[in-house]
PDB file of N, CA, C and O in Angstrom, chain B, residues numbered from 101:
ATOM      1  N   UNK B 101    -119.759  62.463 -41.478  1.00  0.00           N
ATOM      2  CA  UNK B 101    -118.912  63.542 -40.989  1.00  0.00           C
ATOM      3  C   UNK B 101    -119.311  63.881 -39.560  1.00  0.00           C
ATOM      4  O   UNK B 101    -120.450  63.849 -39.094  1.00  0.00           O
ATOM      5  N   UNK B 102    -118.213  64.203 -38.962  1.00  0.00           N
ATOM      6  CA  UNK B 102    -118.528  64.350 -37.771  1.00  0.00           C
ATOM      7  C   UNK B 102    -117.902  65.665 -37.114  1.00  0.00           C
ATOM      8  O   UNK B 102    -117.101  66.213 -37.870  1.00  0.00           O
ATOM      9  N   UNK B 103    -118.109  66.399 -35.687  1.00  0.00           N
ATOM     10  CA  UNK B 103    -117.206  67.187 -35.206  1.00  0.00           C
ATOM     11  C   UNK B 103    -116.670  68.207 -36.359  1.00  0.00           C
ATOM     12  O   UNK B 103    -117.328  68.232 -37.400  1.00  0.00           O
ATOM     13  N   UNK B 104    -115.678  68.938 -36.270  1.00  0.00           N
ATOM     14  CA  UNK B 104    -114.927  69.665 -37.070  1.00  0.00           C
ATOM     15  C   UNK B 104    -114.824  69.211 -38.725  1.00  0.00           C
ATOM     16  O   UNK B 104    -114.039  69.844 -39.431  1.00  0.00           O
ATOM     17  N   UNK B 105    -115.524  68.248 -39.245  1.00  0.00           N
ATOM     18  CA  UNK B 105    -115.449  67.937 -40.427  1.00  0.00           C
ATOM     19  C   UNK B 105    -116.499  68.032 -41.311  1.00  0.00           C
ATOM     20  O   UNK B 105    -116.558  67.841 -42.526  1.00  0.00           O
ATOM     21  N   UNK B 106    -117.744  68.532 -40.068  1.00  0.00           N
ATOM     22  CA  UNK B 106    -119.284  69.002 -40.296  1.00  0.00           C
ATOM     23  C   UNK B 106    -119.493  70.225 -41.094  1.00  0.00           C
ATOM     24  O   UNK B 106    -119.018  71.227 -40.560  1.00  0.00           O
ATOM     25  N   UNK B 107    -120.032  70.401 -42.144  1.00  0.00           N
ATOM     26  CA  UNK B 107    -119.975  71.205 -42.838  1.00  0.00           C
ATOM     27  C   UNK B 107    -121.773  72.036 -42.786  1.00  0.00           C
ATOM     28  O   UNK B 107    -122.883  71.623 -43.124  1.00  0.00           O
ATOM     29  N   UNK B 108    -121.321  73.225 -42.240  1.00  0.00           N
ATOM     30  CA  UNK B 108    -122.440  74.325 -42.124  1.00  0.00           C
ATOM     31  C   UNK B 108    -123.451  74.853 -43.520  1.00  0.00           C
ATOM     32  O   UNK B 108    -122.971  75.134 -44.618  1.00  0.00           O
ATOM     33  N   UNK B 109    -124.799  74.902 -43.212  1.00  0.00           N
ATOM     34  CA  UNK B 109    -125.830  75.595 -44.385  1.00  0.00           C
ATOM     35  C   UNK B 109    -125.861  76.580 -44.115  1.00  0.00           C
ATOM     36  O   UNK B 109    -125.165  77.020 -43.201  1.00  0.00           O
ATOM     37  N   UNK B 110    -126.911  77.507 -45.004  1.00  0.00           N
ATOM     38  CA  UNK B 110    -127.172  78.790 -44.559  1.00  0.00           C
ATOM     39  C   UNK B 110    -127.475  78.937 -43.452  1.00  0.00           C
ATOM     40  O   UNK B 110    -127.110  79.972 -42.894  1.00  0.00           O
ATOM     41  N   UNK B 111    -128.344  77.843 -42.642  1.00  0.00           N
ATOM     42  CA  UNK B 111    -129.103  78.435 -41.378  1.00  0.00           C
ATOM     43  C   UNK B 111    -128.103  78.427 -40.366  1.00  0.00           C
ATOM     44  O   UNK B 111    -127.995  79.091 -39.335  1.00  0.00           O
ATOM     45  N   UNK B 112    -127.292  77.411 -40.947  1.00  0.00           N
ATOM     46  CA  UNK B 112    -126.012  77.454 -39.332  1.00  0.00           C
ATOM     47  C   UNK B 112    -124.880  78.767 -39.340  1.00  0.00           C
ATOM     48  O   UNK B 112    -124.208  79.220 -38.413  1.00  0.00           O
ATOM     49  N   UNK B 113    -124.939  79.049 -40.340  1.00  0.00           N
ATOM     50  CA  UNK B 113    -124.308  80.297 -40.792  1.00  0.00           C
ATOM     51  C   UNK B 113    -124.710  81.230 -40.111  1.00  0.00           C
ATOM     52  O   UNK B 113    -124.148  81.760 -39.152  1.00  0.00           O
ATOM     53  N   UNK B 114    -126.358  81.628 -40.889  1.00  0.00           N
ATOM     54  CA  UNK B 114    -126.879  82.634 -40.509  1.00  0.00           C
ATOM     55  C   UNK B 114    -127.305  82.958 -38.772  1.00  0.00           C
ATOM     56  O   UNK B 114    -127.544  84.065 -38.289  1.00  0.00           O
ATOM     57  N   UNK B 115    -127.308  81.204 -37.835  1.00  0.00           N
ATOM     58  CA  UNK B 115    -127.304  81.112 -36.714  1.00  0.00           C
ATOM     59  C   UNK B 115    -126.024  81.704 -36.395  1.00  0.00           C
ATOM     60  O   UNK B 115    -126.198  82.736 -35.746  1.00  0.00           O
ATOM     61  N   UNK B 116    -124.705  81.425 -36.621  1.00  0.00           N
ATOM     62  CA  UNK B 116    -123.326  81.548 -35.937  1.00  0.00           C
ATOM     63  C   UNK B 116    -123.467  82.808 -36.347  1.00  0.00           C
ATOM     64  O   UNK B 116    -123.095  83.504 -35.403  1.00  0.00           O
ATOM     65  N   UNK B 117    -123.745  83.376 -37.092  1.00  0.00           N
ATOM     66  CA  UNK B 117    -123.167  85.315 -37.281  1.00  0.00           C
ATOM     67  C   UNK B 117    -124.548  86.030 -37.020  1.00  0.00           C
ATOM     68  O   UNK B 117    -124.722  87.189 -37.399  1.00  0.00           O
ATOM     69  N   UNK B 118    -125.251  85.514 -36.548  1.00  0.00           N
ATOM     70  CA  UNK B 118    -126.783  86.531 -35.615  1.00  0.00           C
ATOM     71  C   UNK B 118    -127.288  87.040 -37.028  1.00  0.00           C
ATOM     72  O   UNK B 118    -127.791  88.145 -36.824  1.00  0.00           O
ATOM     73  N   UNK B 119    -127.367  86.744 -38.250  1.00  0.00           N
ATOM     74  CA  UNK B 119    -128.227  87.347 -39.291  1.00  0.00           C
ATOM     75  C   UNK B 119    -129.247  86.544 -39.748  1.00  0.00           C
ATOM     76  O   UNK B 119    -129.198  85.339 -39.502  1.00  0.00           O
ATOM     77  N   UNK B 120    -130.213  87.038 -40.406  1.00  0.00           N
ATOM     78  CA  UNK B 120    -131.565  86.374 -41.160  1.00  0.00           C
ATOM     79  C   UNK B 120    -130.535  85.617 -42.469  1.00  0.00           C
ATOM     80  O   UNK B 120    -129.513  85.935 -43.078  1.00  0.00           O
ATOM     81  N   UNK B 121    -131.519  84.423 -42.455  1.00  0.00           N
ATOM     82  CA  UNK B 121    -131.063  83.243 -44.103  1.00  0.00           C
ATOM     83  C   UNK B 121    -130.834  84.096 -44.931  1.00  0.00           C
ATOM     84  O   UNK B 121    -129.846  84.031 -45.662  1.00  0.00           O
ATOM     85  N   UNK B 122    -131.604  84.955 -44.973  1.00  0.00           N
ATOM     86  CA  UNK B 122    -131.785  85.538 -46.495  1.00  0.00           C
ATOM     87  C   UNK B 122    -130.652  86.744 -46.387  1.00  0.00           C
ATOM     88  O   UNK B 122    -130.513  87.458 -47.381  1.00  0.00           O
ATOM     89  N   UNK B 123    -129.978  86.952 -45.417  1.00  0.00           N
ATOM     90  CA  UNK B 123    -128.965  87.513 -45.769  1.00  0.00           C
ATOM     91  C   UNK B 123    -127.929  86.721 -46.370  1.00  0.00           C
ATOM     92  O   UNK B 123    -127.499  86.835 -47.518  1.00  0.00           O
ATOM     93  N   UNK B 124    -127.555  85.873 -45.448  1.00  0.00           N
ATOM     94  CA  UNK B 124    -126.892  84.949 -45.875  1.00  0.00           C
ATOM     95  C   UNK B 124    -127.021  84.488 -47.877  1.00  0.00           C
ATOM     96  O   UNK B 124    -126.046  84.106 -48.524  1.00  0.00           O
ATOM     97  N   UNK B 125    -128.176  84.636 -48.356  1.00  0.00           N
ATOM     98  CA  UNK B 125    -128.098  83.920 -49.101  1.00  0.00           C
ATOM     99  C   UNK B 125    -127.927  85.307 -50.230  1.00  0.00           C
ATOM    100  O   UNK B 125    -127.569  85.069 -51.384  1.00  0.00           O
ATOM    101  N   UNK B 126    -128.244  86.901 -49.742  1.00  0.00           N
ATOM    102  CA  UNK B 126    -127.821  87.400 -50.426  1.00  0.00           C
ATOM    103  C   UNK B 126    -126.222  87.930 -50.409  1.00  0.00           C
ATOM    104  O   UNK B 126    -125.740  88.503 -51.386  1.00  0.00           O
ATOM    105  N   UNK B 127    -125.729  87.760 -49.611  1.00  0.00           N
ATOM    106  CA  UNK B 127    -123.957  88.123 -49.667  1.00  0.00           C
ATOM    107  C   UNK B 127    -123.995  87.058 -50.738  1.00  0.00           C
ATOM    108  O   UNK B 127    -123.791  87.426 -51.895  1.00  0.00           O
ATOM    109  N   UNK B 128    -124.226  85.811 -50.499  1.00  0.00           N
ATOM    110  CA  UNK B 128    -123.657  84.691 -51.465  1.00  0.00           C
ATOM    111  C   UNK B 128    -123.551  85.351 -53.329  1.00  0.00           C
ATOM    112  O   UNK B 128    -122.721  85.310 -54.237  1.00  0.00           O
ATOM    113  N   UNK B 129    -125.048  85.960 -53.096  1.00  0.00           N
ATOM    114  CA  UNK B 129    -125.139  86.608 -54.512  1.00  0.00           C
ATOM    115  C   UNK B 129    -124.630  87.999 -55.141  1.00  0.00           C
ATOM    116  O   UNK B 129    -124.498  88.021 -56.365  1.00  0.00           O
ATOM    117  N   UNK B 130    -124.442  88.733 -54.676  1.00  0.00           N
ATOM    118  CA  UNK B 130    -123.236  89.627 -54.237  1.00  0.00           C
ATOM    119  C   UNK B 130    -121.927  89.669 -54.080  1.00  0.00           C
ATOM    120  O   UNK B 130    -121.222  90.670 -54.205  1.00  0.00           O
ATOM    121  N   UNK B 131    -121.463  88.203 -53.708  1.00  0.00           N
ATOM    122  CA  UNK B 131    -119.892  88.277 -53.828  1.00  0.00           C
ATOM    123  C   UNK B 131    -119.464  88.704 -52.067  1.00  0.00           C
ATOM    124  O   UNK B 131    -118.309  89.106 -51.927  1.00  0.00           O
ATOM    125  N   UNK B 132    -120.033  88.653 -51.226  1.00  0.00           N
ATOM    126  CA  UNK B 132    -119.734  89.082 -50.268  1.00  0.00           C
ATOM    127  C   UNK B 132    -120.131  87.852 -48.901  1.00  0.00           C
ATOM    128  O   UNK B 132    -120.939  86.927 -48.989  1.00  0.00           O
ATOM    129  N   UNK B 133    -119.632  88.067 -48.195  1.00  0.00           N
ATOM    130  CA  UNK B 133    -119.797  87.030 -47.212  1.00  0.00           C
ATOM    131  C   UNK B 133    -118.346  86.144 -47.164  1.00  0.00           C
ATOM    132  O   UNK B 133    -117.236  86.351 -47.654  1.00  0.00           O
ATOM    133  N   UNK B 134    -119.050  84.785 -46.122  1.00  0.00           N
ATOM    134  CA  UNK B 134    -117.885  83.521 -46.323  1.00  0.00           C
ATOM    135  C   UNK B 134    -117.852  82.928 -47.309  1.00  0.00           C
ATOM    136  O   UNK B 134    -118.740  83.192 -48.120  1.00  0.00           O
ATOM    137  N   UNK B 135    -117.020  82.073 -47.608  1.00  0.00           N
ATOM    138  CA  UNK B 135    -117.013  81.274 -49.160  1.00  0.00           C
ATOM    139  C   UNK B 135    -117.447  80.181 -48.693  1.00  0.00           C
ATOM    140  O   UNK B 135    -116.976  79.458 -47.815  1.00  0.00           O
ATOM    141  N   UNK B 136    -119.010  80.015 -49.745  1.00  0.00           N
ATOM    142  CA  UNK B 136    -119.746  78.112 -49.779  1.00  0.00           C
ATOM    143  C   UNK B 136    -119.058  78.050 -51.455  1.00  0.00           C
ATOM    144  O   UNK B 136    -118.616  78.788 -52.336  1.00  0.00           O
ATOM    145  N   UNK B 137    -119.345  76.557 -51.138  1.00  0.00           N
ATOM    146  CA  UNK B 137    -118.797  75.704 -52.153  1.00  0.00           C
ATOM    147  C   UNK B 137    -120.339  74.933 -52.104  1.00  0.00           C
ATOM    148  O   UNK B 137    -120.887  74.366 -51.159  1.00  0.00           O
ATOM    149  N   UNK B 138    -120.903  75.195 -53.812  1.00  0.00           N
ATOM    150  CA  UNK B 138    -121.871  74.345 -54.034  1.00  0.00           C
ATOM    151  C   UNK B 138    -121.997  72.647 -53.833  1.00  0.00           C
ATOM    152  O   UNK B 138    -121.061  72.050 -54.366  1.00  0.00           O
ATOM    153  N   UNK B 139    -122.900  71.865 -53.220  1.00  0.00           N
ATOM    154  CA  UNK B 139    -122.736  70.418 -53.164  1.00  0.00           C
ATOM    155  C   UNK B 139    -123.793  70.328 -53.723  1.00  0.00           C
ATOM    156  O   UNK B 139    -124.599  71.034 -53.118  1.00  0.00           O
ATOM    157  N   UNK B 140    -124.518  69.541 -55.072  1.00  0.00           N
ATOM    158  CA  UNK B 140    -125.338  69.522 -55.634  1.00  0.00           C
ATOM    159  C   UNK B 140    -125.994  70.938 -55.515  1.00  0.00           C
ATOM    160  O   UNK B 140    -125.424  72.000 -55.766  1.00  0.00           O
ATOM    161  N   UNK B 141    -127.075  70.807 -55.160  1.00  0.00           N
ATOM    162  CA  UNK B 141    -128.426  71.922 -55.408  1.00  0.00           C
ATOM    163  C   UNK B 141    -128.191  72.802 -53.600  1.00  0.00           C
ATOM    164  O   UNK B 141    -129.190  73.433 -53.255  1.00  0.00           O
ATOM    165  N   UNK B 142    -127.194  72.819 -52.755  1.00  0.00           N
ATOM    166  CA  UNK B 142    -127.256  72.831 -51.788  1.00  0.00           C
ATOM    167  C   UNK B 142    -125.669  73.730 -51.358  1.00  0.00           C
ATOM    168  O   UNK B 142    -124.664  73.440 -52.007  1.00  0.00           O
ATOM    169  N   UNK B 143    -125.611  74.466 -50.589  1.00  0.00           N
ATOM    170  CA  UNK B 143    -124.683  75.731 -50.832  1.00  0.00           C
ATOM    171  C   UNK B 143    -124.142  75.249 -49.427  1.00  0.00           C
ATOM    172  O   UNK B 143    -124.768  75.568 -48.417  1.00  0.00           O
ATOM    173  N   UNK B 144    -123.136  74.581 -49.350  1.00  0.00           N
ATOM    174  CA  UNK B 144    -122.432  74.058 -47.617  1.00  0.00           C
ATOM    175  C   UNK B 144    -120.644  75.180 -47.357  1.00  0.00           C
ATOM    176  O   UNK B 144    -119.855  75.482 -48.252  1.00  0.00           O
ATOM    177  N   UNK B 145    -120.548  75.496 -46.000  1.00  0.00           N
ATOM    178  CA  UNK B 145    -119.769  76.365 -45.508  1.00  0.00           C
ATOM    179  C   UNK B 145    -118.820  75.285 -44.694  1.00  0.00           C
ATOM    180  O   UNK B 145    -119.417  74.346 -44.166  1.00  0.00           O
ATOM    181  N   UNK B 146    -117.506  75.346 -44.568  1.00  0.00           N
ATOM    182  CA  UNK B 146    -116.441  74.848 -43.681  1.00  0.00           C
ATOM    183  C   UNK B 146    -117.035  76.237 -42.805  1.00  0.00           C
ATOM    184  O   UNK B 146    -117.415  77.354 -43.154  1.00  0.00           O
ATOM    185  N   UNK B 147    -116.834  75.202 -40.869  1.00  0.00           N
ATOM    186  CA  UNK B 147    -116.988  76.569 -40.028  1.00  0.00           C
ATOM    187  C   UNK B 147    -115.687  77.434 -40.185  1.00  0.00           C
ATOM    188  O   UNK B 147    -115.924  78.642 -40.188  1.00  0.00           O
ATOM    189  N   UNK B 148    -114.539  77.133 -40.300  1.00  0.00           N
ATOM    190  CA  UNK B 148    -113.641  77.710 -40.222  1.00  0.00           C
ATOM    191  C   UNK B 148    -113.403  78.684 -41.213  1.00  0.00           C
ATOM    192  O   UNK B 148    -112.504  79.513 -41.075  1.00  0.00           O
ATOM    193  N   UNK B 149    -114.224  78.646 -42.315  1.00  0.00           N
ATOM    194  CA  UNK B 149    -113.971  79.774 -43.345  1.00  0.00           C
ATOM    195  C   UNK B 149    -114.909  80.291 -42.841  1.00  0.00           C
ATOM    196  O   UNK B 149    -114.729  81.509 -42.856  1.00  0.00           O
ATOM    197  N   UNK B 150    -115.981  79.988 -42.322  1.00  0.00           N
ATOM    198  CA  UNK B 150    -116.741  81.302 -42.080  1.00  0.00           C
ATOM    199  C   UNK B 150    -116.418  82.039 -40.550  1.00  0.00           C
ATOM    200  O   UNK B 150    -116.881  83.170 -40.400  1.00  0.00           O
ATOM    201  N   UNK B 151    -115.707  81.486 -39.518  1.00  0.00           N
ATOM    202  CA  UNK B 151    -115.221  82.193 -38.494  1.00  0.00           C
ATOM    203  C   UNK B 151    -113.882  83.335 -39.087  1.00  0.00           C
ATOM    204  O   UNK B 151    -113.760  84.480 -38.652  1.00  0.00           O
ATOM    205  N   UNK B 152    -113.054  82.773 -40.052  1.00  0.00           N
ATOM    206  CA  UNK B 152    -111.967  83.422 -40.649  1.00  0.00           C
ATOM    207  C   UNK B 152    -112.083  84.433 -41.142  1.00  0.00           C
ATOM    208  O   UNK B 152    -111.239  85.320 -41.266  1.00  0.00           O
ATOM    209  N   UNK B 153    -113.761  84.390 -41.669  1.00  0.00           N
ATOM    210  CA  UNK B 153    -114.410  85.647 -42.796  1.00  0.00           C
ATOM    211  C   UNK B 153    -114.580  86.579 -41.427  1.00  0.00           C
ATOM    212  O   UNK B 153    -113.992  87.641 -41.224  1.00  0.00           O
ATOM    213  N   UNK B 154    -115.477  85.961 -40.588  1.00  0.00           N
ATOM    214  CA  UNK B 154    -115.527  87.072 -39.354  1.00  0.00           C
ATOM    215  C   UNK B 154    -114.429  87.786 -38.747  1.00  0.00           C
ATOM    216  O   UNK B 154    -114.521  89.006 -38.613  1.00  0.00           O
ATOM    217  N   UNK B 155    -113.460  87.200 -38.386  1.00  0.00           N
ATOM    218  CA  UNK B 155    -112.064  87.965 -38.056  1.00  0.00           C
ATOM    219  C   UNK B 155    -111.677  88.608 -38.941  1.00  0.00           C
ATOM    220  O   UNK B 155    -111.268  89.693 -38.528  1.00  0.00           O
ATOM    221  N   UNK B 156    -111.564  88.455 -40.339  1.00  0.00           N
ATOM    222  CA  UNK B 156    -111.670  89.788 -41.530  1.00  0.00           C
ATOM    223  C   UNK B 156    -112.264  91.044 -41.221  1.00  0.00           C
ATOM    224  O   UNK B 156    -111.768  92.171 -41.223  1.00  0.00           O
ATOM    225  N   UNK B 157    -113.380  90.660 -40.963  1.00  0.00           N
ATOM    226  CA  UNK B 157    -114.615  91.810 -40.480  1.00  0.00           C
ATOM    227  C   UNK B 157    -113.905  92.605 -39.560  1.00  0.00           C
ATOM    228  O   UNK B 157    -113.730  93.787 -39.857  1.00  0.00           O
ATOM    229  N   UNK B 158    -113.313  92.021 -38.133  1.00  0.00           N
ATOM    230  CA  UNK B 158    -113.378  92.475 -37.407  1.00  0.00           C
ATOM    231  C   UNK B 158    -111.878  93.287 -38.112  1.00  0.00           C
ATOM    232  O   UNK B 158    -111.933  94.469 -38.452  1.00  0.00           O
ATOM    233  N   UNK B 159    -111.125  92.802 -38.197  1.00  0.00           N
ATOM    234  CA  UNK B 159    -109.851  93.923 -38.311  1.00  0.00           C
ATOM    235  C   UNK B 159    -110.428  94.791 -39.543  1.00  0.00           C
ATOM    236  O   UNK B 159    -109.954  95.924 -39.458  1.00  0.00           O
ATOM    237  N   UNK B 160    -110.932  94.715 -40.199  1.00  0.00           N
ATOM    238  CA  UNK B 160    -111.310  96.155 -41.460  1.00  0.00           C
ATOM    239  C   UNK B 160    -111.996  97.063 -40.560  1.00  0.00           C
ATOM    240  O   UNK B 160    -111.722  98.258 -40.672  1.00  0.00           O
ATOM    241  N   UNK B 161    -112.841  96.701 -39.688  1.00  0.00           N
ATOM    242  CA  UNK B 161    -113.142  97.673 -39.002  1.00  0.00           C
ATOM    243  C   UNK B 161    -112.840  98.220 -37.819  1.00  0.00           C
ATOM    244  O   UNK B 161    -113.527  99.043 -37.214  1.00  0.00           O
ATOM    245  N   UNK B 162    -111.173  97.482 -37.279  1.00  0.00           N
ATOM    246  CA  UNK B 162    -110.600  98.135 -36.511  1.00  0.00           C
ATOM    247  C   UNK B 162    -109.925  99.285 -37.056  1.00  0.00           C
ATOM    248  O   UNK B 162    -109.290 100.037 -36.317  1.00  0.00           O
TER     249      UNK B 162
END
Protein backbone atom coordinates (compact mmCIF):
# COMPACT_ATOMS: atom_id res chain seq x y z
CA UNK A 1 0.00 0.00 0.00
CA UNK A 2 1.03 3.07 -0.81
CA UNK A 3 0.14 7.01 -0.66
CA UNK A 4 -3.60 7.47 0.15
CA UNK A 5 -4.19 3.72 0.48
CA UNK A 6 -1.81 3.70 3.67
CA UNK A 7 -3.61 2.88 6.48
CA UNK A 8 -2.83 4.80 9.95
CA UNK A 9 -2.11 3.12 13.80
CA UNK A 10 -2.65 4.61 16.89
CA UNK A 11 0.57 6.50 16.83
CA UNK A 12 -0.18 8.13 13.44
CA UNK A 13 -3.45 9.00 14.73
CA UNK A 14 -2.47 10.10 17.89
CA UNK A 15 0.49 12.09 15.84
CA UNK A 16 -2.20 13.73 13.26
CA UNK A 17 -4.69 14.94 16.14
CA UNK A 18 -1.74 16.26 18.76
CA UNK A 19 -2.96 13.58 21.52
CA UNK A 20 -1.07 10.89 23.70
CA UNK A 21 -1.57 6.83 22.28
CA UNK A 22 -3.31 6.18 25.12
CA UNK A 23 -5.87 8.47 24.34
CA UNK A 24 -6.29 7.27 21.29
CA UNK A 25 -6.63 3.91 22.50
CA UNK A 26 -9.07 4.98 25.11
CA UNK A 27 -11.81 6.76 22.80
CA UNK A 28 -11.43 3.38 20.91
CA UNK A 29 -12.80 1.84 24.22
CA UNK A 30 -15.39 4.22 24.90
CA UNK A 31 -17.01 4.39 21.66
CA UNK A 32 -15.63 7.69 20.87
CA UNK A 33 -13.08 8.85 18.49
CA UNK A 34 -12.44 7.84 14.57
CA UNK A 35 -13.55 4.47 13.46
CA UNK A 36 -10.47 1.58 13.35
CA UNK A 37 -11.32 -1.52 11.92
CA UNK A 38 -9.45 -4.39 13.67
CA UNK A 39 -6.62 -6.21 11.31
CA UNK A 40 -5.61 -9.18 13.26
CA UNK A 41 -4.31 -8.19 16.82
CA UNK A 42 -3.69 -4.59 15.42
CA UNK A 43 -6.36 -1.62 15.35
CA UNK A 44 -5.58 0.35 11.65
CA UNK A 45 -7.45 3.88 10.72
CA UNK A 46 -8.25 5.07 6.89
CA UNK A 47 -6.72 8.83 7.15
CA UNK A 48 -9.76 10.01 5.79
CA UNK A 49 -12.07 8.73 8.46
CA UNK A 50 -10.08 10.08 10.88
CA UNK A 51 -9.72 13.71 9.24
CA UNK A 52 -13.75 13.39 8.67
CA UNK A 53 -14.09 12.54 12.51
CA UNK A 54 -12.12 15.86 13.02
CA UNK A 55 -14.36 18.08 10.90
CA UNK A 56 -17.27 16.52 13.05
CA UNK A 57 -15.48 17.96 15.99
CA UNK A 58 -15.08 21.00 14.57
CA UNK A 59 -18.77 21.84 13.53
CA UNK A 60 -20.34 20.41 17.07
CA UNK A 61 -18.40 22.87 18.45
CA UNK A 62 -19.17 25.59 16.24
Amino acid sequence: MRGQDQLWGVHEVADYLGVPVMTVYHWRQTGYGPKGTRVGRYVRYRPQDVRDWFDSQLRKSS
